[in-house]
N, C-alpha and C positions, 0 to 999 in steps of 0.2 A: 716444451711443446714443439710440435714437429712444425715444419713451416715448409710450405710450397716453394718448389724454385722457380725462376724466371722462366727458364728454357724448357721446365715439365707443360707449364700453361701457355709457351709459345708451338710447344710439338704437338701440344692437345687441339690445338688452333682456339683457346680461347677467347681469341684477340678477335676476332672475325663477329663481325654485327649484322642490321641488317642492311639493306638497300637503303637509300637515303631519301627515298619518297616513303619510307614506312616508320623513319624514326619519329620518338620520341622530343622535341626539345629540352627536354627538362633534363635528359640524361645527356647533355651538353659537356659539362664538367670531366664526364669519364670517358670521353670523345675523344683518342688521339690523333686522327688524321681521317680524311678520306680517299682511296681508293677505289677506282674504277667501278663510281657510282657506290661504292659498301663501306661503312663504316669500320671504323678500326678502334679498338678499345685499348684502352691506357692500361696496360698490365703492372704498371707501378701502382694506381692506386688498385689494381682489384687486387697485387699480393696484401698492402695495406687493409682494407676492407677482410681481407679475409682474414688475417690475424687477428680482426679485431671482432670480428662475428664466433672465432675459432674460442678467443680467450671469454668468451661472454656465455658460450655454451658449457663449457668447461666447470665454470660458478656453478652455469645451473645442473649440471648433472650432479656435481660435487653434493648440492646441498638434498639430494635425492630427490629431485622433480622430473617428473616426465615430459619428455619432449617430443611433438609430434610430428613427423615424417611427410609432407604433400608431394605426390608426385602422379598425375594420368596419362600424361603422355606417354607412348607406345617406346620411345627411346631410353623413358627413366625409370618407368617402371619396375623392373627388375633389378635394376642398383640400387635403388632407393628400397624397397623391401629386403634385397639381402643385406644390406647395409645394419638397417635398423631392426633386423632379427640379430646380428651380429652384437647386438648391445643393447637387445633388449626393450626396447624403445615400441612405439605404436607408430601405427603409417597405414595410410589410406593413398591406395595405387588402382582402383577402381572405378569408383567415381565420388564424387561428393554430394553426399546429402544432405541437400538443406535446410539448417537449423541443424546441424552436425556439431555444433557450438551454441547457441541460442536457444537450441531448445534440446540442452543436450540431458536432460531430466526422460526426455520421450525415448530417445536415442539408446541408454541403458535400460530403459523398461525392454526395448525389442532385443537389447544382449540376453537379459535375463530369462526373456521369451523362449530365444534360442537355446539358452543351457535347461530350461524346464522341458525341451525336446528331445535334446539327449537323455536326460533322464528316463522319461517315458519307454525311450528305446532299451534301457536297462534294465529296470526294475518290472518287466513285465504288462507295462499299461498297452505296449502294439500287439500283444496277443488278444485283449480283450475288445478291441475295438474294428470297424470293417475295414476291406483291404485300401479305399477307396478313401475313407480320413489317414488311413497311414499312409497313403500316397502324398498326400495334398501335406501332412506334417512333412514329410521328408523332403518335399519341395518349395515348403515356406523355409526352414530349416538351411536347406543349400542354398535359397537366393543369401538368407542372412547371412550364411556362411560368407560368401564371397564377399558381403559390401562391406559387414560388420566383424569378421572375423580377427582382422587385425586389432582392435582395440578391444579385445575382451576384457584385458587388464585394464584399459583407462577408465578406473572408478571416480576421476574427478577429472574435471578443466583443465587440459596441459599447461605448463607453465611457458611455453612457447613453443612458439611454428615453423617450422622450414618449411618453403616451398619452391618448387623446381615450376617454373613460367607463371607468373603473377598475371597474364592477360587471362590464360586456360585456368588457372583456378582465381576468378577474381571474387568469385563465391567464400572460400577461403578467408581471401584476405580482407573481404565488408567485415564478415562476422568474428573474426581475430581483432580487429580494428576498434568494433563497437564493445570488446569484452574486453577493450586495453590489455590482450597478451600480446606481448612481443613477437616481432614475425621474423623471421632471417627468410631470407631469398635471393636465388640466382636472377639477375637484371640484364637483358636486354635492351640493346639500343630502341627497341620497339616499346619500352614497358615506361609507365612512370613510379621512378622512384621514390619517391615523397610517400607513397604509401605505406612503405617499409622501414621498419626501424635500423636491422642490419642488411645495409645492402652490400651483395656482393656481383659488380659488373663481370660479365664475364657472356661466354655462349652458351645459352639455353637448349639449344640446338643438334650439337653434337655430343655424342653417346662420351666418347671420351673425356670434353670437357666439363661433360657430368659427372663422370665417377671420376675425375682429379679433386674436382670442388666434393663432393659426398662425402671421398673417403678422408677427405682434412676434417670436417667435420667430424665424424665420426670416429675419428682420433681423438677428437677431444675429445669427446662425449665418453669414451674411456678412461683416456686420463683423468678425469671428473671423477669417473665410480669408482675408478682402482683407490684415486686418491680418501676419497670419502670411506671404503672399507678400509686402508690403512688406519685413519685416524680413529675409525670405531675400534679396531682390533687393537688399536694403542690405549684406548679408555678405557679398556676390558683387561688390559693387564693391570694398568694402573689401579684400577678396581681391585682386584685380586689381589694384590700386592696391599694396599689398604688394610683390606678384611685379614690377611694374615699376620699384618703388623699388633692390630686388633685383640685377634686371639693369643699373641706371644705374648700380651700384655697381661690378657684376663687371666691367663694359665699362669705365671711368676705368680712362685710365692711370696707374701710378705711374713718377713721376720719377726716375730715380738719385738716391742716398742719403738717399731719402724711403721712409719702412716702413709699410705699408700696415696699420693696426689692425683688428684683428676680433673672434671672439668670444674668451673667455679660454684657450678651450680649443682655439682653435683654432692653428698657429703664424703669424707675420707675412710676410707677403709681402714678400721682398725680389729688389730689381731686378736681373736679369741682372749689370750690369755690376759690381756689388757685388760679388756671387757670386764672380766670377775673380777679383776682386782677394782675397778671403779664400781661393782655394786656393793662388796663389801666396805670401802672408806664413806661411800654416798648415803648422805639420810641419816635417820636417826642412830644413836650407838644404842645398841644390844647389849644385856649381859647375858649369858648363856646361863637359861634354865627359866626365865622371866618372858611373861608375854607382855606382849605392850600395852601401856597404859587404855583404855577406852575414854574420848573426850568426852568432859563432863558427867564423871564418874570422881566419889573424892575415895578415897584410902579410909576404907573401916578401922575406928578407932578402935583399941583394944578398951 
């Protein structure tokens, strides 16, 4: 797994917090000094912190769960969306609706809204109808477009949250909180960390400290999938390879008075010509030309 260096999150100005009448107490710990009036953050533990949010995303892509993307800020917006197109992933870079999680039953009823709109547009139903409903469809349509468009695909509860500033989306992180899905998040000297499972200290702030921390991320979140279709594509030959063992079996001929072994439960294959010779020695002996006795029947005397 790829790992950030020291000097990529000292050139990104990672390190850079906020002013010192806006921090946080609680992000004490990740506090390396202060500086004229600004806090300065401990880049030993946010390489720390980030290896260890990097290897936990990683599981979870691995075991094929979805991960979801938080970013509205005007600076992350567009890393965090090309990011998470990059791998397929869902992400909300617009705004957050609430009950986006809570009431996320309601939330796919208006995706589905949105795909019964295209359709209409297809099969003929905006011909039949006035210009004046197809207007109002095609502008219910593109609001949802915008808000809802990224997660067409999340048909269920992501299995965790990334989010880029925990104060701007603190919407987010209640409703992650109260559904116990794991949150990963960029932390500021401003923010309190205890509400987040994976924190990673770092600058909120700056465009480039965003896309250093995203695209570690998002490394993993590959090496997760690539690794997870390896191991299918390796269950799949081994399958195959099975099945043909299989057939090499059922196809061999067996020899006369050679008994074919299988499972215990199963009975032995024995050879045609076996067969006849066990009906002929079996049961009662025959003379040829005599039918069998009938029971309780005696032999007419002469």
């Amino acid at each position: 797994m790829a790992r950030v260096e020291y000097q990529d999150l000292l050139d990104a100005g990672a390190h850079f917090g906020h002013l010192r009448s806006k921090w946080n107490p609680k992000m004490a710990p990740y506090i390396f000094m202060e500086a004229r009036g600004i806090h300065i953050i401990d880049l030993n533990k946010t390489i720390a912190k980030l290896d260890e949010a990097a290897a936990a995303m990683k599981q979870i892509a691995k075991s094929g769960k979805k991960i979801l993307l938080v970013a509205t800020k005007k600076q992350a917006k567009d890393i965090v969306a090309n990011s998470a197109k990059s791998v397929g992933m869902p992400y909300i870079t617009e705004r957050w609706l609430g009950g986006m999680l809570t009431n996320f039953a309601t939330v796919r009823k208006s995706v589905k809204k949105m795909a019964a709109i295209d359709k209409m547009a297809t099969d003929g139903t905006f011909a039949n109808i006035s210009k004046r409903e197809r207007l109002q469809f095609t502008r219910q349509k593109g609001k949802m477009e915008r808000l809802l468009g990224s997660i067409t695909d999340l048909s269920r509860l992501p299995a965790a949250i990334f989010i880029v500033d925990i104060n701007k989306e603190h919407i987010a992180v209640a409703e992650a909180r109260k559904l116990n899905i794991p949150t990963f998040a960029i932390v500021d000297t401003n923010t309190d960390p205890t509400l987040i499972d994976f924190v990673i200290p770092a600058n909120d702030d700056a465009s480039k400290s965003i896309q250093l921390i995203v695209d570690t991320i998002v490394k993993a979140i590959q090496e997760g999938l690539s690794e997870r279709k390896s191991d299918r594509d390796a269950e799949k030959e081994g399958a195959t390879e099975e099945e043909a063992a299989i057939v090499v079996l059922e196809s061999t001929p067996v020899a006369d008075g050679e008994v074919a072994i299988g499972d215990d439960d199963e009975e032995p294959v024995v050879p045609s010509s076996a067969v006849k010779a066990v009906k002929v020695t079996e049961g009662e002996k025959k003379r040829p030309g005599l039918r069998p006795r009938k029971a309780g029947v005696k032999k007419k005397e002469d």
